[in-house]
LUMDOBA-932201 format. One record per atom (N, C-alpha, C, O): residue number from 1; residue in three letters; x, y, z. Coordinates in steps of 0.001 Angstrom, whole numbers. Atoms other than C-alpha are relative to their C-alpha. Layout:
BEGIN
{num: NUM	residu: Ala	px: X	py: Y	pz: Z}
...
This chain:
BEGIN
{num: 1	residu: Unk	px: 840	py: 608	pz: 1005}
{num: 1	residu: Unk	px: -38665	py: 72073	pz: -13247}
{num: 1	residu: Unk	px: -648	py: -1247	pz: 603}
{num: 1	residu: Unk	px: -47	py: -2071	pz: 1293}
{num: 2	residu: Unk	px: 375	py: 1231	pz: -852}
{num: 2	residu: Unk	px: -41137	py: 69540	pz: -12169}
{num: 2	residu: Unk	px: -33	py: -1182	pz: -556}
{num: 2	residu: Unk	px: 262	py: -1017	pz: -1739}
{num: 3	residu: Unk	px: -455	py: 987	pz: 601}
{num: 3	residu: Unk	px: -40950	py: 66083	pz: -13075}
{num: 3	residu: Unk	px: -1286	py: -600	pz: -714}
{num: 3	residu: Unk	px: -2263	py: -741	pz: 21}
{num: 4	residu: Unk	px: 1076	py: 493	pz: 314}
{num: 4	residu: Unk	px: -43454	py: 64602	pz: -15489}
{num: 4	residu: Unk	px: -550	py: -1117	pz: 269}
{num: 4	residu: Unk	px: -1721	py: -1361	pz: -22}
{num: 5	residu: Unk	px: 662	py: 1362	pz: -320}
{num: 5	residu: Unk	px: -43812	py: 61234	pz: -14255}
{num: 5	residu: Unk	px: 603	py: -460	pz: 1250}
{num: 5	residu: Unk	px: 1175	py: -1550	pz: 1263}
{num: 6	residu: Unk	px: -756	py: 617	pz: -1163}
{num: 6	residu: Unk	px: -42533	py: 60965	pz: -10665}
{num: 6	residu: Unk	px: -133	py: -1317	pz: 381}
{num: 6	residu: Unk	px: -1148	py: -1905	pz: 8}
{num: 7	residu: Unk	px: 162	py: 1165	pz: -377}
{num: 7	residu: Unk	px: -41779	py: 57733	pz: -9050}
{num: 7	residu: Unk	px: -543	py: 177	pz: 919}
{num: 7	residu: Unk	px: -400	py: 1082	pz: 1740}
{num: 8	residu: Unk	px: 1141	py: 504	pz: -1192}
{num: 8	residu: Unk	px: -44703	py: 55904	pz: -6969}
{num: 8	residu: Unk	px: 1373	py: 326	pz: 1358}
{num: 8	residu: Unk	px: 2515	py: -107	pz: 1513}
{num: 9	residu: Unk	px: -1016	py: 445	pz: -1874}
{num: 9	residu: Unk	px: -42904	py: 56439	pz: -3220}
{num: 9	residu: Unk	px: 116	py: -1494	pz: 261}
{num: 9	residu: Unk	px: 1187	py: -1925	pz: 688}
{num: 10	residu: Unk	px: -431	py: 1528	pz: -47}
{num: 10	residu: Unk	px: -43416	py: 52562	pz: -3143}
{num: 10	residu: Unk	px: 1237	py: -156	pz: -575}
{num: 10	residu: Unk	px: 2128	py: -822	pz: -48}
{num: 11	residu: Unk	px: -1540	py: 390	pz: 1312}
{num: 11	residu: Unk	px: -40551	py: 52480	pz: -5878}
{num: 11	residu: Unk	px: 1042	py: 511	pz: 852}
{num: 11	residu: Unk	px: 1950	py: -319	pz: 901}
{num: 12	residu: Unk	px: -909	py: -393	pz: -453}
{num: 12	residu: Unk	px: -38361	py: 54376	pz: -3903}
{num: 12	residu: Unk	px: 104	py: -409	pz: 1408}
{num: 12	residu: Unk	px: 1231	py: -372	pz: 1903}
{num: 13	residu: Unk	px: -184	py: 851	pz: -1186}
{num: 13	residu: Unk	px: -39140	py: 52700	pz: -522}
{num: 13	residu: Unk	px: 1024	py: -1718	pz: -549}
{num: 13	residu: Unk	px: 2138	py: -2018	pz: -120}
{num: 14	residu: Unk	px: -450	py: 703	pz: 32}
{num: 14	residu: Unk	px: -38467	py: 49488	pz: -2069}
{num: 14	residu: Unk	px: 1738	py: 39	pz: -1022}
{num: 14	residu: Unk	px: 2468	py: -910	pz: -736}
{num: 15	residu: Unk	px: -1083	py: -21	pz: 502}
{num: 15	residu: Unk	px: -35248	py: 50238	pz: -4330}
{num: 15	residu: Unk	px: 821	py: 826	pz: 1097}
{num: 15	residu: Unk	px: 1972	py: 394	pz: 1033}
{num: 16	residu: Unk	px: -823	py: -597	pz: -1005}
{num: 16	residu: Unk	px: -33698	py: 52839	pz: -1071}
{num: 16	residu: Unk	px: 257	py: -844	pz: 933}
{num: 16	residu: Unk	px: 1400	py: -938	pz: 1382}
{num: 17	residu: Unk	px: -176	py: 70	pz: -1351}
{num: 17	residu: Unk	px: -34776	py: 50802	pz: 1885}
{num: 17	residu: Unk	px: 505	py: -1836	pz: -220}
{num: 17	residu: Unk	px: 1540	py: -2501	pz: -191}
{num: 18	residu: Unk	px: -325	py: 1728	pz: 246}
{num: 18	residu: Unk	px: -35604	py: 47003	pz: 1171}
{num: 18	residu: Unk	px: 1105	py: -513	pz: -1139}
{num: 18	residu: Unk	px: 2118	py: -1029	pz: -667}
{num: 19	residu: Unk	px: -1310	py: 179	pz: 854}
{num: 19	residu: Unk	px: -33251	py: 46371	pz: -1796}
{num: 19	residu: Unk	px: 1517	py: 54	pz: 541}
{num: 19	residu: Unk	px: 2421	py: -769	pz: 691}
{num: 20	residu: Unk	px: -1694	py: -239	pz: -632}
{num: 20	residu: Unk	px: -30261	py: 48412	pz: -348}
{num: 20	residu: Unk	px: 255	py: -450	pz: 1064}
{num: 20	residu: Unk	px: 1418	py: -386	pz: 1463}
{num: 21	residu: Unk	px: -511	py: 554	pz: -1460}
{num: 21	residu: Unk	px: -30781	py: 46645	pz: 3190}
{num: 21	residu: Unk	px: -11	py: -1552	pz: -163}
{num: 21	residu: Unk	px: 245	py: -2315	pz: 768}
{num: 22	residu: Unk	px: -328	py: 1717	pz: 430}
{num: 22	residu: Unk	px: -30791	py: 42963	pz: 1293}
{num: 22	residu: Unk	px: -1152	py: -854	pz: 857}
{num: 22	residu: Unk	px: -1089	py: -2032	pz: 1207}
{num: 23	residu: Unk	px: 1326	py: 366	pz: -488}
{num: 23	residu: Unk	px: -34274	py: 42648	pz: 2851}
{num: 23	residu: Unk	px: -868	py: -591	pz: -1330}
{num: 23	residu: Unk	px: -797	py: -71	pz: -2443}
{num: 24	residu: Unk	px: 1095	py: 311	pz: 1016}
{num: 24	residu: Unk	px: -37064	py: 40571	pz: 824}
{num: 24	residu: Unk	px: -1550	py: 692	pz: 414}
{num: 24	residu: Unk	px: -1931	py: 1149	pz: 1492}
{num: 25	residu: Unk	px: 1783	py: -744	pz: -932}
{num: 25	residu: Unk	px: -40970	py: 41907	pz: 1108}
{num: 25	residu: Unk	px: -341	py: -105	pz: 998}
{num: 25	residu: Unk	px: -814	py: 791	pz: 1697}
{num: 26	residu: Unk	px: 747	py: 1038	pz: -1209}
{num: 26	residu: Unk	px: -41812	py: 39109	pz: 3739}
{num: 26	residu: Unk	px: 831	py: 830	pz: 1017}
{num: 26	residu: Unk	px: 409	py: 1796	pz: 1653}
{num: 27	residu: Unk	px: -231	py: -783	pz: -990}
{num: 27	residu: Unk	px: -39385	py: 40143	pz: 5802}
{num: 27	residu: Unk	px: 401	py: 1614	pz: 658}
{num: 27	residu: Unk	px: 788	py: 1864	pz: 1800}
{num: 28	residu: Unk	px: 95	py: -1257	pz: -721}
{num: 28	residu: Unk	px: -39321	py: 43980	pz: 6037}
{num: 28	residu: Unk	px: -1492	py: -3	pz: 91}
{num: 28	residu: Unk	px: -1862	py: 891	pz: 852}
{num: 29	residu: Unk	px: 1500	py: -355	pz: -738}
{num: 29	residu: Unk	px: -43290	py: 43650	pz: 6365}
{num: 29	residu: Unk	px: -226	py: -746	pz: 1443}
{num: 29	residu: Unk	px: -1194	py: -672	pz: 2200}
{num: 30	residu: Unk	px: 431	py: 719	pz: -1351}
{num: 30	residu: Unk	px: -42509	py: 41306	pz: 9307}
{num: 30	residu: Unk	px: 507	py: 1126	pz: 814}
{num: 30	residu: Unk	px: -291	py: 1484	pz: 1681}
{num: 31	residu: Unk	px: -664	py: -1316	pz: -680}
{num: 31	residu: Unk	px: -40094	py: 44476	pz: 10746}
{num: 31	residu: Unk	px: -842	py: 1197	pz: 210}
{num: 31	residu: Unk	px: -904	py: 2007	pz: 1136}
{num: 32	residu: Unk	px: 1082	py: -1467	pz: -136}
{num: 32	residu: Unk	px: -42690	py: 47015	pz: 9898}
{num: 32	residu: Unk	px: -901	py: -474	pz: 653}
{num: 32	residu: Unk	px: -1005	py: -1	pz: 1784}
{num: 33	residu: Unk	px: 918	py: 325	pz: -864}
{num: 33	residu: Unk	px: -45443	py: 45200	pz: 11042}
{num: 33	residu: Unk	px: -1514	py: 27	pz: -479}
{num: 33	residu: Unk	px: -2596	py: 54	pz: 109}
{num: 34	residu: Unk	px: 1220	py: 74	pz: 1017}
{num: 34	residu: Unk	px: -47672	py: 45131	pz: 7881}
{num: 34	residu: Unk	px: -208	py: -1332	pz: -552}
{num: 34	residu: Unk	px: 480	py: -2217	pz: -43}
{num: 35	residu: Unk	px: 352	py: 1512	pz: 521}
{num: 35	residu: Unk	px: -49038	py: 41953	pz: 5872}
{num: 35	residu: Unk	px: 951	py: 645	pz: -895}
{num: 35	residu: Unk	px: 1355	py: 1788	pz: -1106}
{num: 36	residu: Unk	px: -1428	py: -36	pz: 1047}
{num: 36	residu: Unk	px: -46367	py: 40909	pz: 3280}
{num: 36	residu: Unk	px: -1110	py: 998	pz: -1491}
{num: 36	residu: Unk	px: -829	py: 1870	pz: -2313}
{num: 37	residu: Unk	px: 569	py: -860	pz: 1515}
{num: 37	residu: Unk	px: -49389	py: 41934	pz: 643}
{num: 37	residu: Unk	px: -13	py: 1035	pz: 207}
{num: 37	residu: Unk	px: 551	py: 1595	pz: -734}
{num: 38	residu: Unk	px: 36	py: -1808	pz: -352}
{num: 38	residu: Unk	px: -49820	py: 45605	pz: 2051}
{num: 38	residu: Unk	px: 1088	py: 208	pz: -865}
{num: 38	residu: Unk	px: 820	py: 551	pz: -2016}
{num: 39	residu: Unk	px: -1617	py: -473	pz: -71}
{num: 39	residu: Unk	px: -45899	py: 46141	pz: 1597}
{num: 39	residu: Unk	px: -245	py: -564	pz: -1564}
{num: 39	residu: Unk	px: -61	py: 346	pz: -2373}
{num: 40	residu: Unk	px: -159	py: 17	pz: 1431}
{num: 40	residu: Unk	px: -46278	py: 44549	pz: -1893}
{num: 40	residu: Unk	px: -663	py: 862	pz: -1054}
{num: 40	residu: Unk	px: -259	py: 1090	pz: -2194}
{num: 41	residu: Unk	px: 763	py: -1154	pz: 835}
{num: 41	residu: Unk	px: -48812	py: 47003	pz: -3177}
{num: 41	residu: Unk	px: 597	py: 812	pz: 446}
{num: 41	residu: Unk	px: -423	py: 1317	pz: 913}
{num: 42	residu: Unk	px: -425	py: -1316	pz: -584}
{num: 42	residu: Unk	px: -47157	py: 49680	pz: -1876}
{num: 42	residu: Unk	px: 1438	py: -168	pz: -1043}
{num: 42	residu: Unk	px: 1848	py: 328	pz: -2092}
{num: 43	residu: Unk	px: -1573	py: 338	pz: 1234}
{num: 43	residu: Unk	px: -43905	py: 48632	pz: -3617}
{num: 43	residu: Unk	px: -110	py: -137	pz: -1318}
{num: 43	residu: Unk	px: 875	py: 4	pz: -2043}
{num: 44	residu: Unk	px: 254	py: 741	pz: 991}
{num: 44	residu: Unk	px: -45508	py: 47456	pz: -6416}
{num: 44	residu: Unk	px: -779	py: 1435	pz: -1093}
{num: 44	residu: Unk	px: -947	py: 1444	pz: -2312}
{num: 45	residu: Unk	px: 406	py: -1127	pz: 386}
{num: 45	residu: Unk	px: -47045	py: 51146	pz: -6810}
{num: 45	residu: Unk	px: -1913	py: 26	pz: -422}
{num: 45	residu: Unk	px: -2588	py: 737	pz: -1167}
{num: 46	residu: Unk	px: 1515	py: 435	pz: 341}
{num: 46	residu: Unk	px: -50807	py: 49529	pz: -6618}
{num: 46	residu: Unk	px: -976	py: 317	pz: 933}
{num: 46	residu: Unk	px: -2183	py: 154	pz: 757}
{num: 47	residu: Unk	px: 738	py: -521	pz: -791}
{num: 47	residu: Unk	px: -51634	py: 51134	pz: -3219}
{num: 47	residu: Unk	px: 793	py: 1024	pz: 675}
{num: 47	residu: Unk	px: 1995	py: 767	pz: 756}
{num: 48	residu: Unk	px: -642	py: -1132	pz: -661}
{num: 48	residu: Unk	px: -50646	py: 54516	pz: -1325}
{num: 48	residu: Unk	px: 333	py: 102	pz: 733}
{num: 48	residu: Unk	px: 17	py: -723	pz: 1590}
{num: 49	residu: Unk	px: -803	py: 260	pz: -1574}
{num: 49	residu: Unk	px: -48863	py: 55107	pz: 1234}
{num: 49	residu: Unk	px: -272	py: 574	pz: 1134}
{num: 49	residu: Unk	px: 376	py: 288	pz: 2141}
């Protein structure tokens, strides 16, 4: 059955990766190697991935 309102992949990047690794935005966008705003729209579910 498919899901009617899946979660943005941002949502699940930031509640799997940054959350569960006790990372803040700033610094997993300094690790990835994106601006902290990229990584916040993306998390934030305001830009794609």
């Amino acid at each position: 059955m498919a899901m009617k309102n899946p979660p943005h992949p941002g949502e699940i990047i930031r509640e799997e990766i940054i959350e569960a690794l006790g990372l803040t935005v700033t610094s997993a966008a300094e690790v990835l190697g994106v601006r902290r705003a990229t990584l916040s729209d993306v998390t934030n579910g305001k830009a794609s991935v």
